[in-house]
N, C-alpha and C positions, 0 to 999 in steps of 0.2 A: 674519432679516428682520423688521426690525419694521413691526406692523400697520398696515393703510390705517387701520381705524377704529376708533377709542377715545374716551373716557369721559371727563372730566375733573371732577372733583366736590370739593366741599366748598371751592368759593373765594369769595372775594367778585369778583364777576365784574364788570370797569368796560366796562360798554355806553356808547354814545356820547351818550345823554343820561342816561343813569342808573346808579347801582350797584346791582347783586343782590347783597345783603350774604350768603347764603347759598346759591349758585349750582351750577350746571355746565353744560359745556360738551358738543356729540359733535362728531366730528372724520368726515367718510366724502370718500374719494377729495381728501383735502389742501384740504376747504372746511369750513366750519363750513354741519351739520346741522339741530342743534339747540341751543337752548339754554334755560335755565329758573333758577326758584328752586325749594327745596324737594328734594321725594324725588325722585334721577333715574330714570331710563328704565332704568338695570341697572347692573351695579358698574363702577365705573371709579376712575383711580387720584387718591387722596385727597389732596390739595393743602393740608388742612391748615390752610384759612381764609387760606391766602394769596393776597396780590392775584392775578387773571387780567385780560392788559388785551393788546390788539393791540400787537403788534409794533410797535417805534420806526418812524420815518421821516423818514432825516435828509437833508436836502438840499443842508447846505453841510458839508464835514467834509475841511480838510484834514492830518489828522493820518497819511496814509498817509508824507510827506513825514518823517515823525520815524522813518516805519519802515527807509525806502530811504536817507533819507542820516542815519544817528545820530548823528553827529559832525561837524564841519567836514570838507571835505575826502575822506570814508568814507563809500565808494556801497556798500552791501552789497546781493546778489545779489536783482535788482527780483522775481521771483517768489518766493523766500521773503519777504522783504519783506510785498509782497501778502499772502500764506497767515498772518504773523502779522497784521499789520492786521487782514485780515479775522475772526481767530479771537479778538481783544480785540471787534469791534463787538459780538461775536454776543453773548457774554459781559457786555456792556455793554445788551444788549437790545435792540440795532440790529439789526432782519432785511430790512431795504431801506435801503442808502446810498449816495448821488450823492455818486460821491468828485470831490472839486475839484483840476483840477490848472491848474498855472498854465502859461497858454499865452501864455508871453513868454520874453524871453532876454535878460541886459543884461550886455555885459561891464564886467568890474572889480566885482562885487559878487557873492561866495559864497552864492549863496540854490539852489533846487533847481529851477534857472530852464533852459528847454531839454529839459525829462526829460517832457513830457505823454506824447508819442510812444510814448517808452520805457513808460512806466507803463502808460498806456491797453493796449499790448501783453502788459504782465506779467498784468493782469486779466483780458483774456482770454485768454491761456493756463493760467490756473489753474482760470476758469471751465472752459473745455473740456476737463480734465484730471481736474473734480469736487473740486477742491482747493475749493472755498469755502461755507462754511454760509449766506452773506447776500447777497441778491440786489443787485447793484451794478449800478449805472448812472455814466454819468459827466456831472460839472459842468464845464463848459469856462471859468476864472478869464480873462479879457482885460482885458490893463492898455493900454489903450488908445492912452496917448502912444507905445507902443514901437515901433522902428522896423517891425519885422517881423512884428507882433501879427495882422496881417491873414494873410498867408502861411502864418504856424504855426497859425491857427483852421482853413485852408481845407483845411487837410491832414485836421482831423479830423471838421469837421464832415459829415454824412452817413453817419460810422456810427450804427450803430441806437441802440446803449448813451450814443450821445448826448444827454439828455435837459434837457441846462438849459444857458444861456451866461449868463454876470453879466458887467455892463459896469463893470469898475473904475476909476479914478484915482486913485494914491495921489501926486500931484504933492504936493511941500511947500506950505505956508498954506492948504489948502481942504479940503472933504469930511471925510475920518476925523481928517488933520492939519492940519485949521486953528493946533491949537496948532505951531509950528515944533520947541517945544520937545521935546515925547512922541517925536514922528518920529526926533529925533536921539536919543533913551534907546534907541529899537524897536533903532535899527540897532547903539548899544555893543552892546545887550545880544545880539544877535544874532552880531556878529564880532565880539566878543572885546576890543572897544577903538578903533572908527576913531577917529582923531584929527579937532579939531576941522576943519581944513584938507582931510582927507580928504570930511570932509561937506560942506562949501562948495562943492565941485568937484561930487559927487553932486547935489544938492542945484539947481546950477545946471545942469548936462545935464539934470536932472528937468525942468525949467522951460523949455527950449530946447526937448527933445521935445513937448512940452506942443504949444508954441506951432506947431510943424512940422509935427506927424501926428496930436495930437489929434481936430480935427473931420470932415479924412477919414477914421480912423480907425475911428469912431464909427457914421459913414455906413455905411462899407461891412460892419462886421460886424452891426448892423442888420438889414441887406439878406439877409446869408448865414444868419444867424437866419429871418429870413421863408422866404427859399428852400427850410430845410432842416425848416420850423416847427416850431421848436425855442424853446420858451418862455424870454424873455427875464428878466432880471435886473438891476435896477439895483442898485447899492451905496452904499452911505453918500450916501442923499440928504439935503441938510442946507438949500436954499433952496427956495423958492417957484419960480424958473424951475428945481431939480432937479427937480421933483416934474414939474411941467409938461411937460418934454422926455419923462420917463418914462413918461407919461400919452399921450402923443402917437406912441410910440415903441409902445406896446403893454405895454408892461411888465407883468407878471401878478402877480413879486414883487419884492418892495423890502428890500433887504438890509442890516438894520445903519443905518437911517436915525439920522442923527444929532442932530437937533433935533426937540421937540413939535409947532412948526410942519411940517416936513416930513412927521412920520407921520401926521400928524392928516388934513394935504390927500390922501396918498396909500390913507391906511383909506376916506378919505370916495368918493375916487373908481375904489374895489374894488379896489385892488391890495393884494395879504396882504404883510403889514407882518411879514415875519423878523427878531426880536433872538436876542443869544446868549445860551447859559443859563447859558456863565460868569459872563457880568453879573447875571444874574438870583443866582444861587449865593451870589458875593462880593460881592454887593451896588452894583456900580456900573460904568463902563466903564472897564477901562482904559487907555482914549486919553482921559478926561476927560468924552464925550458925556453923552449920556442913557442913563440907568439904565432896564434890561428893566421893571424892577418900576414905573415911574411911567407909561409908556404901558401896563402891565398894568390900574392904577389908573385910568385914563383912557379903559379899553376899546377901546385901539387895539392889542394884540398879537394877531397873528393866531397865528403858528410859532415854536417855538422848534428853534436849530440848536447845536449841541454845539462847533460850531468846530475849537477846540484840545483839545477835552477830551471825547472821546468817553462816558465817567462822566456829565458832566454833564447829560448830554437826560434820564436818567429822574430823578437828581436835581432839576431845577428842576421838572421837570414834577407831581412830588410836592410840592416847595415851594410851590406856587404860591398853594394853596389858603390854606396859612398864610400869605402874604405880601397875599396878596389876597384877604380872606372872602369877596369876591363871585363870585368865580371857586371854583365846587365840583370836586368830583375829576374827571365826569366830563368838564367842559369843559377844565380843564388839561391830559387826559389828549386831548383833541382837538388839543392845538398841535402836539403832537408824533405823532400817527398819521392821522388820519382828512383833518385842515387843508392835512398837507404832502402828502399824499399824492393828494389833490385839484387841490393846484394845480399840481401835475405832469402830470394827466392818469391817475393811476391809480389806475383808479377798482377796481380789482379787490381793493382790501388797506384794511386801516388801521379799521376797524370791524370789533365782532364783531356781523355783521349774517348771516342765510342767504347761502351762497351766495358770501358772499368769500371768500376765503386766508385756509385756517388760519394766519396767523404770528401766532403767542402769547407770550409772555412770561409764566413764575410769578415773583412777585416777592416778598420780604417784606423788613419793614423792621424793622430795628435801630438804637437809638439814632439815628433819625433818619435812620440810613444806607440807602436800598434796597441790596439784593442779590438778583442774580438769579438765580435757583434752578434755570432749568428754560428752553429757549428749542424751539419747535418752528416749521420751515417748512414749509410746504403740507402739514401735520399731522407732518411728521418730526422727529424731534429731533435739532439739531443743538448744544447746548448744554445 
């Protein structure tokens, strides 16, 4: 059994305004103790000058979806699924993530549409089996225009592990696809080839649901967000009445804004402004928007979310410094712990402050690459 409490020394410890460039950490009863620079308190296990920095915290991440269906077609067994997912986050540095699952259903289009239910159930049966090293919540995805988008939220919202709902629209010509064009690459590149004919058809139901169930739609998940207060999420705001409706709606975070103007209005009127850090990464969006790195520059990014690519939250989060010298290690190192974790309501993790969740992460970087060394939760090690 390993120990409740232990030592961690000789790192450069990233605290949430500052680095101890020569640090250590104690760990007692899975909280952080103590912590300092210099000679510690008694031996403990030598880290080697590599970074020590709170556990990620990812907010939007649906990459469970590449675990459960790998292939077109090929639903592999949703609890192993889960148990891999979850054992890449850990290993990724992620010890708290709100997995996003999409709660809509559209027939004639192969996406992993319909399966929340299923998922949210595999999480927690793994949970309560002790199958998982990372503390998961879930993000409830609503595509708004969908016929039965209300129906399949109402089903889940109220459980506990429900902790975030984003209000989506990926209708053709607005928000993330204003270009027509991107939207129809998403979907080749996604099945394998629909033909041009095949998207005309899609493409026009998109637009007819739009028009039929969009604004009730909207209304009433709203409402079951308020009822269940379950902090809200907008997505890809890109105008001045997006922002506005989002503002009025309550919205806490704004996901993936797509224009200067919308992020600017929504920083200004406290809503934390989430981009993703494979934009930040490779340098740009691509659906074409705004690049993580220019609203970095213009000190409106608040979070960064990994998206698609769970690698990349501690990647950008180390980037950042160098993409943006105004932004220091330990503020970049807040978008992705202390920021997101905040605007979730949880206030227990995300600093290495007295008295919060040990989840720690050792990291060290090669050729520019982090690798994660060493992952421990409420002082355990699970990685």
């Amino acid at each position: 059994m390993e120990s409740n409490e232990k030592i961690l020394i000789n790192a450069r410890v990233v605290l949430g305004d500052r680095v101890i460039e020569a640090g250590w950490v104690a760990i007692s009863d899975g909280k952080i103790a103590e912590y300092g620079d210099g000679r510690p308190p008694g031996h403990g296990e030598d880290l080697e000058g590599d970074l020590l920095m709170p556990g990620l915290v990812e907010l939007h991440t649906d990459h469970l979806e590449a675990h459960y269906v790998p292939r077109p077609k090929v639903y592999w067994n949703p609890v192993a699924a889960v148990v891999s997912y979850d054992g890449q986050l850990a290993t990724c540095g992620i010890t708290t993530a709100f997995d996003s699952l999409r709660v809509w259903r559209e027939e004639g289009v192969e996406e992993v549409d319909g399966e929340a239910e299923t998922l949210a159930n595999a999480i927690a049966t793994a949970r309560a089996d002790g199958l998982l090293r990372v503390d998961h919540f879930l993000h409830l995805r609503c595509e708004v225009p969908m016929p039965d988008v209300v129906t399949d939220a109402a089903a889940l919202f109220g459980r506990p592990e429900v902790r975030l709902a984003s209000l989506m629209d990926h209708t053709p010509g607005q928000r993330q696809f204003r270009d027509e064009g991107k939207l129809r690459d998403y979907y080749r590149g996604k099945k394998g080839g629909m033909t041009d004919s095949e998207l005309d058809k899609l493409f026009e139901k998109r637009l007819r649901y739009q028009a039929a169930y969009a604004p009730a739609n909207y209304a009433a998940l709203v409402k079951l967000a308020q009822h269940h207060n379950t902090p809200l999420a907008s997505h890809d705001d890109t105008t001045l009445e997006h922002v506005k409706q989002s503002v009025v709606d309550g919205v806490s975070i704004a996901e993936f804004p797509t224009t200067v103007e919308a992020a600017g209005a929504l920083h200004d009127a406290g809503v934390k402004v989430l981009m993703g850090a494979p934009n930040l990464v490779r340098g740009g969006s691509h659906a074409g928007n705004i690049a993580t790195s220019d609203l970095a520059h213009a000190g409106m990014l608040d979070i960064l979310s990994s998206d698609y690519v769970p690698s990349s939250l501690l990647m950008a989060a180390l980037h950042l410094p160098q993409t943006v010298p105004s932004i220091d290690l330990a503020a970049a190192v807040r978008t992705v712990t202390k920021t997101p974790a905040e605007a979730v309501g949880l206030h227990d993790r995300g600093e290495i402050v007295l008295g919060r969740r040990a989840d720690l992460i050792r990291v060290r970087v090669v050729h520019d690459v982090p690798a994660v060394r060493s992952v421990w939760q409420c002082g355990r090690r699970v990685a």
